[in-house]
TILUMPA-107287 format. One record per residue (C-alpha): residue in three letters; x, y, z; residue number from 1. Coordinates in steps of 0.25 Angstrom, whole numbers, plus 2048, in hexadecimal, padded with zeros to 3 digits. Layout:
BEGIN
Ala:X:Y:Z:NUM;
...
# end
This chain:
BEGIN
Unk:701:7C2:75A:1;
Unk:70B:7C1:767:2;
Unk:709:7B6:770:3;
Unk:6FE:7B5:77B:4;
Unk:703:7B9:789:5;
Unk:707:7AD:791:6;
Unk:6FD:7A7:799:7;
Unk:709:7A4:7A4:8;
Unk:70B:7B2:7A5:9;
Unk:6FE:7B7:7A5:10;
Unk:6F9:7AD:7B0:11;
Unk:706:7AF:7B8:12;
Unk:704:7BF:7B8:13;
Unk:6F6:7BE:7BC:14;
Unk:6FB:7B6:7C8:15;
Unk:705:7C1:7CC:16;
Unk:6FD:7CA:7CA:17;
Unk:6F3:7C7:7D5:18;
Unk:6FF:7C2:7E0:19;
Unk:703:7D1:7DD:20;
Unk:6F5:7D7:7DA:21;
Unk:6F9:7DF:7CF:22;
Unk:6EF:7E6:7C3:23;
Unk:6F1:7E0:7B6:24;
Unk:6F9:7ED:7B2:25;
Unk:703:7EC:7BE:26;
Unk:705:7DC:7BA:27;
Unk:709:7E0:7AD:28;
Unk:711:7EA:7B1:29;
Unk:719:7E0:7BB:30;
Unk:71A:7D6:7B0:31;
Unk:722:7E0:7A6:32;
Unk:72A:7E7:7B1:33;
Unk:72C:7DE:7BE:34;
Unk:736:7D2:7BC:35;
Unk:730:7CA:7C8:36;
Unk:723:7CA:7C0:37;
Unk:72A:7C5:7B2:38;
Unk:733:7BA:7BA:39;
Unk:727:7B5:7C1:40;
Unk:71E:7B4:7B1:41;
Unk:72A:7B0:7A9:42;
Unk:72C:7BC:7A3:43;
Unk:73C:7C1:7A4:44;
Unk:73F:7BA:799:45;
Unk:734:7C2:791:46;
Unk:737:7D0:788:47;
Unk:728:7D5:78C:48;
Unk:720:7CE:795:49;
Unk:714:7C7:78E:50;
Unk:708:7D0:793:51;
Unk:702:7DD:790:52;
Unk:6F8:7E4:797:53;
Unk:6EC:7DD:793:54;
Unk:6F1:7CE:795:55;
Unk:6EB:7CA:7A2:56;
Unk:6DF:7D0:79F:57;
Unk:6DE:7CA:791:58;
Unk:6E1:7BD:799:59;
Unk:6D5:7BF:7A3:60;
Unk:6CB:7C2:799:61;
Unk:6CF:7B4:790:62;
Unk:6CF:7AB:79E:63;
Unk:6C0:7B3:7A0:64;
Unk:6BC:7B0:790:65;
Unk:6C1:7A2:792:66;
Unk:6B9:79F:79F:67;
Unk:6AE:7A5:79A:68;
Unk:6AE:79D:78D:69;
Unk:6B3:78D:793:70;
Unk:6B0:78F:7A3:71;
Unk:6BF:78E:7A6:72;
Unk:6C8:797:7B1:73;
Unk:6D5:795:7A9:74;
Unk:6DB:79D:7B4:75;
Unk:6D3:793:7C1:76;
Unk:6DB:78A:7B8:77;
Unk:6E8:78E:7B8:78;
Unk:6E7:792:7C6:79;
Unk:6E4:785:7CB:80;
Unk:6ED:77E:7C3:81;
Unk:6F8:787:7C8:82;
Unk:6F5:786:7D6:83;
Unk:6F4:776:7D6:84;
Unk:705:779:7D0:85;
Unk:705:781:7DE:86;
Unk:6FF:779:7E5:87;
Unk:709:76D:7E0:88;
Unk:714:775:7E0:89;
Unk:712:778:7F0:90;
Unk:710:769:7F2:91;
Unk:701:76C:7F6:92;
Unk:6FA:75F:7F5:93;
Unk:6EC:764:7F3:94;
Unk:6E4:75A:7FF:95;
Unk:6E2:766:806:96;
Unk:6D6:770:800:97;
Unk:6D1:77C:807:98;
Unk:6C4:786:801:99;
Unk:6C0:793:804:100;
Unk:6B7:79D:7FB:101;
Unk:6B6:7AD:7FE:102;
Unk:6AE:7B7:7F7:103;
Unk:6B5:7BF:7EB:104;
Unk:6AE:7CC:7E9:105;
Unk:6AA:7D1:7DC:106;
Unk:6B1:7DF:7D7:107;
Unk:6A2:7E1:7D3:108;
Unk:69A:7ED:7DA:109;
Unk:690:7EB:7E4:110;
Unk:685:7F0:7DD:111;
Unk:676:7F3:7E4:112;
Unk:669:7ED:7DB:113;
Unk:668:7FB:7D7:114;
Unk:676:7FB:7D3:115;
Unk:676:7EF:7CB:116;
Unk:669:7F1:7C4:117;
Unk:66C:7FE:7C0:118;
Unk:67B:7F9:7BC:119;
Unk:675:7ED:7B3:120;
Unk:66C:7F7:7AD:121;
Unk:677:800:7A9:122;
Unk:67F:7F8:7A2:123;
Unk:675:7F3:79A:124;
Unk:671:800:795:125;
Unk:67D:803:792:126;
Unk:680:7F7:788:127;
Unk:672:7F9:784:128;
Unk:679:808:782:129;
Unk:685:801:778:130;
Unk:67A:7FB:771:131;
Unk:670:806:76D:132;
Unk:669:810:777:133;
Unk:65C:80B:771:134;
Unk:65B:7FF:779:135;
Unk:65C:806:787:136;
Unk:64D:80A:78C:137;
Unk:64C:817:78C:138;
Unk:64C:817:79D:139;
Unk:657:810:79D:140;
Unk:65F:81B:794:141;
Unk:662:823:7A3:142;
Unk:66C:819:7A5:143;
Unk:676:81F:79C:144;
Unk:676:82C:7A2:145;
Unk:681:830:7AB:146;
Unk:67C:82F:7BB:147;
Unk:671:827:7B8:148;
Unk:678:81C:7C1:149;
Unk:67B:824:7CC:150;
Unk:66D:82B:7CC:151;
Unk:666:81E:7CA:152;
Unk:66E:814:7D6:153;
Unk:676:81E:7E0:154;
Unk:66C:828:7E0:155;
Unk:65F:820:7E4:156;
Unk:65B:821:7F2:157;
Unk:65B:814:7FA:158;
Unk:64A:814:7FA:159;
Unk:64A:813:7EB:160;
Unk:653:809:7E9:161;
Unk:647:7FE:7E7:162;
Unk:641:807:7DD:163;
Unk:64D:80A:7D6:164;
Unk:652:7FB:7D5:165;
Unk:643:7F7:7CF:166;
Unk:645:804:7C6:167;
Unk:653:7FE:7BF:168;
Unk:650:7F1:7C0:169;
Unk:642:7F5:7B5:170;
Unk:64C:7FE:7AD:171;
Unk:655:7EF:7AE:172;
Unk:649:7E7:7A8:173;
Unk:646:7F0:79B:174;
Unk:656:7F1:798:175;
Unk:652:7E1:798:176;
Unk:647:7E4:78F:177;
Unk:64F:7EC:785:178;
Unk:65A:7E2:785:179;
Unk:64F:7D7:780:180;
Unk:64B:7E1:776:181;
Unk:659:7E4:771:182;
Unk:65A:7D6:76F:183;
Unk:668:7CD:76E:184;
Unk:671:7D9:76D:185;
Unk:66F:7DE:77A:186;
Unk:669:7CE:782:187;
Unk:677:7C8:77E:188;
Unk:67E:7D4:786:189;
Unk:683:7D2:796:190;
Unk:67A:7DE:798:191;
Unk:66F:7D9:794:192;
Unk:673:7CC:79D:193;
Unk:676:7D3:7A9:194;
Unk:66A:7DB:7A9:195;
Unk:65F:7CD:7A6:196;
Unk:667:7C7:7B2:197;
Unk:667:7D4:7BC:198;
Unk:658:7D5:7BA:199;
Unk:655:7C6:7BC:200;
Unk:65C:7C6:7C9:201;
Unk:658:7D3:7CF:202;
Unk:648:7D3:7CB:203;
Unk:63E:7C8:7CD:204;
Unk:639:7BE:7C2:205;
Unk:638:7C3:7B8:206;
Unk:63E:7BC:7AA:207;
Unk:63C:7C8:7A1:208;
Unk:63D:7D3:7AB:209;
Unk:630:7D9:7A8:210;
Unk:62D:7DD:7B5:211;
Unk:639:7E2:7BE:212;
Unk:639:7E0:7CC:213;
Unk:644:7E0:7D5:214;
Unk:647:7D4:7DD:215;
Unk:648:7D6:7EC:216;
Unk:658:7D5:7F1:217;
Unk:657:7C8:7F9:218;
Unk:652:7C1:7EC:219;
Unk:65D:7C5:7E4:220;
Unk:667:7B9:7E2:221;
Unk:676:7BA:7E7:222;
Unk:67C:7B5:7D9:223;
Unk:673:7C2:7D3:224;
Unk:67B:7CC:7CB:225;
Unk:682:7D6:7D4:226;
Unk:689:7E0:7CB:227;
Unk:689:7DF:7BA:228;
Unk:699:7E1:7BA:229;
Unk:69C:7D2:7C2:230;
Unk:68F:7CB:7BE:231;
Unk:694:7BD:7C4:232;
Unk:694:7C1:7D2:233;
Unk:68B:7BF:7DC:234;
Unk:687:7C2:7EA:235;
Unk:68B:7BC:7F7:236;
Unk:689:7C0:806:237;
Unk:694:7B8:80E:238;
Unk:699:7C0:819:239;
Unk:695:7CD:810:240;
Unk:691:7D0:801:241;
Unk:699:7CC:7F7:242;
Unk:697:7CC:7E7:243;
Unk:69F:7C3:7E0:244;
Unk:6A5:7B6:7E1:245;
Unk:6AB:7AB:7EA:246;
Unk:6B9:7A6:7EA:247;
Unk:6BC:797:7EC:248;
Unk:6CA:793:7ED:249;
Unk:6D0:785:7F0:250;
Unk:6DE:785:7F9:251;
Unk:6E6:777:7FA:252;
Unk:6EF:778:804:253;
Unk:6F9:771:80D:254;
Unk:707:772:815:255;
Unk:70B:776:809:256;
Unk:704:784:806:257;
Unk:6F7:786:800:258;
Unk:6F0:788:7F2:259;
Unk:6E4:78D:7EB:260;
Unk:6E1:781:7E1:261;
Unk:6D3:786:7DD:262;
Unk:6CB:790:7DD:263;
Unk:6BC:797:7D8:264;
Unk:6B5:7A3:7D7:265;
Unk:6A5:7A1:7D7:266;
Unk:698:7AD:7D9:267;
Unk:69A:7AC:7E7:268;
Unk:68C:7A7:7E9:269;
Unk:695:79A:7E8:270;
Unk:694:792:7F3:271;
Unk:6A0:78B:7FB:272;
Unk:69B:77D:7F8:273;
Unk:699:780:7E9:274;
Unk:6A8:782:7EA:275;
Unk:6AB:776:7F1:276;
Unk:6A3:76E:7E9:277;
Unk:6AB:774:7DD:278;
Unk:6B9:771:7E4:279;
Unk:6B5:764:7E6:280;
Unk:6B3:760:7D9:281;
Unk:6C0:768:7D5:282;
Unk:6C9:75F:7DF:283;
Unk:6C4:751:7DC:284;
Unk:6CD:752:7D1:285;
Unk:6D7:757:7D8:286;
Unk:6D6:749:7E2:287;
Unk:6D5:740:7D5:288;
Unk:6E2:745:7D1:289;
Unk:6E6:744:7E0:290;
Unk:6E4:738:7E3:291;
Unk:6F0:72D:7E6:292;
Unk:6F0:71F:7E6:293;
Unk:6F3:71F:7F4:294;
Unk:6E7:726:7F9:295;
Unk:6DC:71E:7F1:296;
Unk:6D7:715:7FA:297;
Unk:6D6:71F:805:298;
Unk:6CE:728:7FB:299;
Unk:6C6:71C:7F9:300;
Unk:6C2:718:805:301;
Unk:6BE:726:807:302;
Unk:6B7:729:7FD:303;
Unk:6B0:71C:7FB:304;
Unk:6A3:721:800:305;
Unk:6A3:731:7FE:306;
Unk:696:730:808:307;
Unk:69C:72B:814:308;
Unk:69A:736:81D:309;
Unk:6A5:732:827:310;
Unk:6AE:734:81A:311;
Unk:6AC:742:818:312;
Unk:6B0:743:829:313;
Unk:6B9:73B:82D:314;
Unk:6C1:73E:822:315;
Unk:6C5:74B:824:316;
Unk:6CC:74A:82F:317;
Unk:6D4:73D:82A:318;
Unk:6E2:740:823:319;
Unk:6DD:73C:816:320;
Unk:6E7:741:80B:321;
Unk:6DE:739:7FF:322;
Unk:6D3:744:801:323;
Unk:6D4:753:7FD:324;
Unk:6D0:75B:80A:325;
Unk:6C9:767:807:326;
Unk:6C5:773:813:327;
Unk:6BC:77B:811:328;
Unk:6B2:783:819:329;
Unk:6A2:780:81B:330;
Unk:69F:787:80F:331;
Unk:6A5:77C:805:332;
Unk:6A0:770:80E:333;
Unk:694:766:80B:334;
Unk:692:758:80F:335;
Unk:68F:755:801:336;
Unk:69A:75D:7FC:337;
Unk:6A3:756:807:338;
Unk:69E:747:801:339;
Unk:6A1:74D:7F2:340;
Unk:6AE:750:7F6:341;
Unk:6B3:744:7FE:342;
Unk:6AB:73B:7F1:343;
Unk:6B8:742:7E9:344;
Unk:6C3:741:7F4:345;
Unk:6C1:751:7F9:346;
Unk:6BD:752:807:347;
Unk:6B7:75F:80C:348;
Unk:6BC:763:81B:349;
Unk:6B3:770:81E:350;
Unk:6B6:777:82A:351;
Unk:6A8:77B:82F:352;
Unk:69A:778:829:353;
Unk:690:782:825:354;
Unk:680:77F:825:355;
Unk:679:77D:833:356;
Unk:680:777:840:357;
Unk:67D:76D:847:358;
Unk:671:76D:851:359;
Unk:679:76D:85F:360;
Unk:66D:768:868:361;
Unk:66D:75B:85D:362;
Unk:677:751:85B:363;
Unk:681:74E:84F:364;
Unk:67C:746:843:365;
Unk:68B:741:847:366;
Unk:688:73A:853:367;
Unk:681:731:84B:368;
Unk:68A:725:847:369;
Unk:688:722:836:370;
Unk:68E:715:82E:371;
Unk:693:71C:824:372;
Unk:692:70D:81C:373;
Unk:685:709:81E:374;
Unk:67E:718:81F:375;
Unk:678:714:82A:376;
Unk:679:71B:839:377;
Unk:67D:712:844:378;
Unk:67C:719:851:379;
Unk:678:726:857:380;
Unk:67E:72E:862:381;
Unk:67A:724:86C:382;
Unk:680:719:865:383;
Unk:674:712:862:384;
Unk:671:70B:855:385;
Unk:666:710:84E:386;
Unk:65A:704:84A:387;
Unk:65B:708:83B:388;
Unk:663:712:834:389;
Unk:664:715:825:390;
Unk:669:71E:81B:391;
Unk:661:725:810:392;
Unk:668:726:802:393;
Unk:661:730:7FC:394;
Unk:660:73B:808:395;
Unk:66E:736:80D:396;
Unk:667:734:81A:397;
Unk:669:72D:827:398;
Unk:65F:725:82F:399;
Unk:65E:71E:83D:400;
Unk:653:719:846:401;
Unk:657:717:854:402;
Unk:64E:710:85F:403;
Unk:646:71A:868:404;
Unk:64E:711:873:405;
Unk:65B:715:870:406;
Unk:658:724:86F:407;
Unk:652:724:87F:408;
Unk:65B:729:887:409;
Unk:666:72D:87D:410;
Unk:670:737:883:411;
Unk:670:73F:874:412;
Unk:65F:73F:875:413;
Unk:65F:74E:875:414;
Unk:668:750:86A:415;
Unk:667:744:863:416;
Unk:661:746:852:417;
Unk:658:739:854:418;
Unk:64A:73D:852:419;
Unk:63F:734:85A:420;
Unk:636:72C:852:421;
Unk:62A:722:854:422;
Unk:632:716:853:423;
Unk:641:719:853:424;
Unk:649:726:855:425;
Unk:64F:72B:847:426;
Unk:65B:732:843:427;
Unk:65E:738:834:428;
Unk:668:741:82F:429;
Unk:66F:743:821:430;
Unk:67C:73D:81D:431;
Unk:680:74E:81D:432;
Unk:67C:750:82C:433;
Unk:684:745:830:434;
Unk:690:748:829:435;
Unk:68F:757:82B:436;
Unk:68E:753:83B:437;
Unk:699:74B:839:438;
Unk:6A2:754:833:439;
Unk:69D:75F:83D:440;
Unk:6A3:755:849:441;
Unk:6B0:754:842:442;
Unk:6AF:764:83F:443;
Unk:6B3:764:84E:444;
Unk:6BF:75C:850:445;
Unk:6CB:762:852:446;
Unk:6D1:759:846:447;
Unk:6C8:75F:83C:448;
Unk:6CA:76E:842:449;
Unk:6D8:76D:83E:450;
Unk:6D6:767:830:451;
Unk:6CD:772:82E:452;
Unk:6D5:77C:831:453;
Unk:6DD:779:825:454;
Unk:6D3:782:81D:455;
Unk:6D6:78F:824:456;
Unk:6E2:792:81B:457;
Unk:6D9:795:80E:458;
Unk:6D0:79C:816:459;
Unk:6DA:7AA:815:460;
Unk:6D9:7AA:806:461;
Unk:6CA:7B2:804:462;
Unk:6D5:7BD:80B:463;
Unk:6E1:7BC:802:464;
Unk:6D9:7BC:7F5:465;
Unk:6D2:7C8:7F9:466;
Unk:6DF:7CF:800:467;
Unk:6E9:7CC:7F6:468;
Unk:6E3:7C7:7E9:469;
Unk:6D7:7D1:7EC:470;
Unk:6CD:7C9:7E7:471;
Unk:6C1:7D1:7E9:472;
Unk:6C5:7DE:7E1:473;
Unk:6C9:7D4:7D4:474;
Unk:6C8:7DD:7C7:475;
Unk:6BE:7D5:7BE:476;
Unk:6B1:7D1:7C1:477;
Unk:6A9:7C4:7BF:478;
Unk:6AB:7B5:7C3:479;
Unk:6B4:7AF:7B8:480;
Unk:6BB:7BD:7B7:481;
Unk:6BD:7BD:7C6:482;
Unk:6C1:7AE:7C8:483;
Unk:6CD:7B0:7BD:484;
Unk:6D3:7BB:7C6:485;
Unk:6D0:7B5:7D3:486;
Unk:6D8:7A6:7CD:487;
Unk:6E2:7AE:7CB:488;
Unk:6E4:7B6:7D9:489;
Unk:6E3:7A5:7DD:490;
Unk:6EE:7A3:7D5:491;
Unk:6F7:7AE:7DA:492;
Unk:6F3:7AA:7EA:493;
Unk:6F9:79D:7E5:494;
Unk:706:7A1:7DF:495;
Unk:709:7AC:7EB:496;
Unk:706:79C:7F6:497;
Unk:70F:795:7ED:498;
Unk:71A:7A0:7ED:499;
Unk:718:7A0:7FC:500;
Unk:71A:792:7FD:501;
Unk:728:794:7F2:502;
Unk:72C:79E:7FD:503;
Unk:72A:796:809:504;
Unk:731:78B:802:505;
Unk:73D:791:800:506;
Unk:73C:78F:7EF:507;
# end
């Protein structure tokens, strides 16, 4: 047979093709008749360019098969790979890391309960259809008949909306029971799968759905099947409804420019710290490889004891080119996170912190003094030693017991966290409220204002993908088929910075 298409040339096009957002057709078109498009692939030389009209979509579906079948993005693969050469080329040295995530919506439907049960019924009915009309219960048949949607979901008044809903949902649990009784033909389907899945999540308990009772809204969970046709997306309410997934994407940058070096797509019930955690994990290779002799001692002497809370502080605002600086916003922070990270040679610098504030009628765990050596505190507010202090292992818990005589007259007495006791006045607070405290007194320097507003560069690229690479109107639908398109919108952001960079270089 002839050749395979080149993979070059097919992963080339794709990239044109979303910096100049054409359909497949018009990409074809522009490979056969434009000389720009055939200089830029290599293909002048060619007497037919090596693509037909179903390449790139043959192409999709093999990357899809081959994901499904090994768990590997090969296109998350080449993407990367060919932005680290980017990233290399533009001399960007990769210390500098900045996160942000946005929604991507799914090109699904919003669909109503009404809506979905009926939806999930119907194609049920009609596999069962393909099958033999035999299987489908005799009051079930109506379904088949032209109108029956439109008679069923658009034209039922708001009042019976309950009834109607525990009404499909009872038709939904005998299709379940014809489906058992059809046996292995008809359980194996995705039909049959969607339907067991719909009724577990939108009744109550019941394994073999023998009594059907809707649950009540409120209990129905966020990662719960929303529309039959994207069955991987979920529900989130950030800012407004969405129904997909969440975008992740990873930016190093410097003087030099800036690139996307990696990137994920998750339900977008995926939290922020799950990505970081994730990146984490990714970019302790990356400093392996990075490290230079001439920045091992001071790597060492940092990292000696990943649970100096002082480390994970005072370090950020020190020049420390042996660490790679991530910034990132509250979302992706957490002091265990934050120790993880500095344990591999990452340090996380978020510009604000989420969870509660600080009482303001009572003062910092900070104005307590801590040897971070001995785990022990020294002194509080007033300066004043404590009579015994220690640190609990296994809670990660500080301990001090001050005389009652040192605590009479204290100027901090008001707002001081030491609680009166029958023989001494005690203080106790976790290794995480004194290095949150700590980090919220830093959090107002000027110093770590400036270093922080180095992350607001990343923070235009939720617009652009949804401008430019229209990223919530993407033709295909579910997560691995949604995450191959959006690696390859990433790519072509990449290629349009680094012909930016050409230009402005004069090359």
């Amino acid at each position: 047979s002839r050749p395979n298409s080149p993979v070059n040339v097919i992963i080339g096009a794709l990239f044109l093709k979303e910096i100049f957002q054409l359909t497949d057709e018009q990409l074809l078109g522009s490979i056969f008749f434009d000389d720009r498009f055939q200089y830029a692939l290599r293909l002048t030389s060619e007497e037919r360019p090596p693509v037909s009209f179903n390449t790139f979509t043959n192409f999709r579906n093999r990357v899809y098969a081959y994901y499904n079948l090994t768990g590997i993005d090969l296109i998350q693969q080449e993407v990367e790979s060919l932005s680290r050469l980017i990233a290399e080329h533009l001399n960007i040295d990769g210390q500098k890391i900045r996160m942000d995530s946005f929604m991507v919506s799914s090109s699904c439907k919003n669909l109503s309960r009404i809506e979905l049960v009926y939806t999930v019924n119907y194609q049920f009915i009609k596999m069962l259809a393909q099958l033999s009309t035999e299987l489908i219960p005799e009051e079930c048949k109506s379904y088949l008949e032209k109108g029956h949607k439109n008679e069923t979901i658009y034209r039922t008044k708001d009042s019976e909306s309950e009834t109607k809903l525990e009404f499909l949902l009872k038709q939904a649990g005998e299709l379940y029971n014809s489906g058992l009784e059809a046996g292995k033909k008809v359980i194996e389907t995705e039909e049959f799968k969607t339907l067991k899945r719909m009724l577990g999540e939108q009744t109550k308990d019941d394994d073999n759905f023998n009594i059907v009772e809707p649950k009540e809204s409120k209990n129905i969970a966020s990662d719960s099947l929303q529309n039959p046709s994207d069955p991987d997306a979920t529900y989130r309410f950030k800012y407004g409804s969405n129904i997909g997934y969440t975008a992740n994407v990873v930016e190093i940058f410097d003087e030099n420019g800036s690139i996307i070096t990696n990137y994920d797509l998750k339900p977008n019930i995926y939290s922020d710290k799950h990505f970081s955690s994730d990146i984490i994990e990714i970019l302790s290779d990356i400093y392996d490889d990075a490290t230079t002799n001439d920045s091992e001692d001071k790597i060492s002497n940092t990292l000696e004891n990943p649970d100096k809370i002082e480390q994970i502080n005072s370090s950020i605002q020190e020049e420390n080119t042996a660490l790679i600086q991530i910034f990132i916003d509250g979302a992706y922070y957490s002091f265990d996170l934050a120790k993880k990270a500095l344990s591999l040679g990452i340090i996380l610098i978020p510009g604000e912190l989420t969870g509660r504030k600080p009482a303001e009628d009572k003062m910092s765990y900070a104005s307590f003094k801590v040897n971070e050596q001995e785990k022990v505190i020294t002194e509080c507010a007033n300066e004043k030693e404590p009579v015994k202090s220690e640190f609990n292992e296994d809670t990660d818990t500080y301990t001090a017991k001050f005389d009652k005589e040192d605590c009479h007259g204290c100027p901090h007495k008001e707002s001081c966290r030491v609680k009166e006791q029958v023989k001494y006045n005690s203080i106790r607070f976790s290794e995480q409220q004194y290095a949150t405290a700590k980090l919220r007194e830093e959090m107002e320097t000027k110093e770590y204002i400036k270093l922080t507003s180095q992350r607001a560069g990343v923070e235009g690229i939720p617009s652009v993908f949804r401008r430019v690479y229209n990223v919530d109107n993407m033709p295909v639908r579910g997560l691995v088929r949604s995450k191959i398109w959006f690696g390859i919108k990433v790519m072509a952001s990449n290629v349009k910075k680094l012909f930016k960079s050409v230009k402005l270089a004069g090359i």
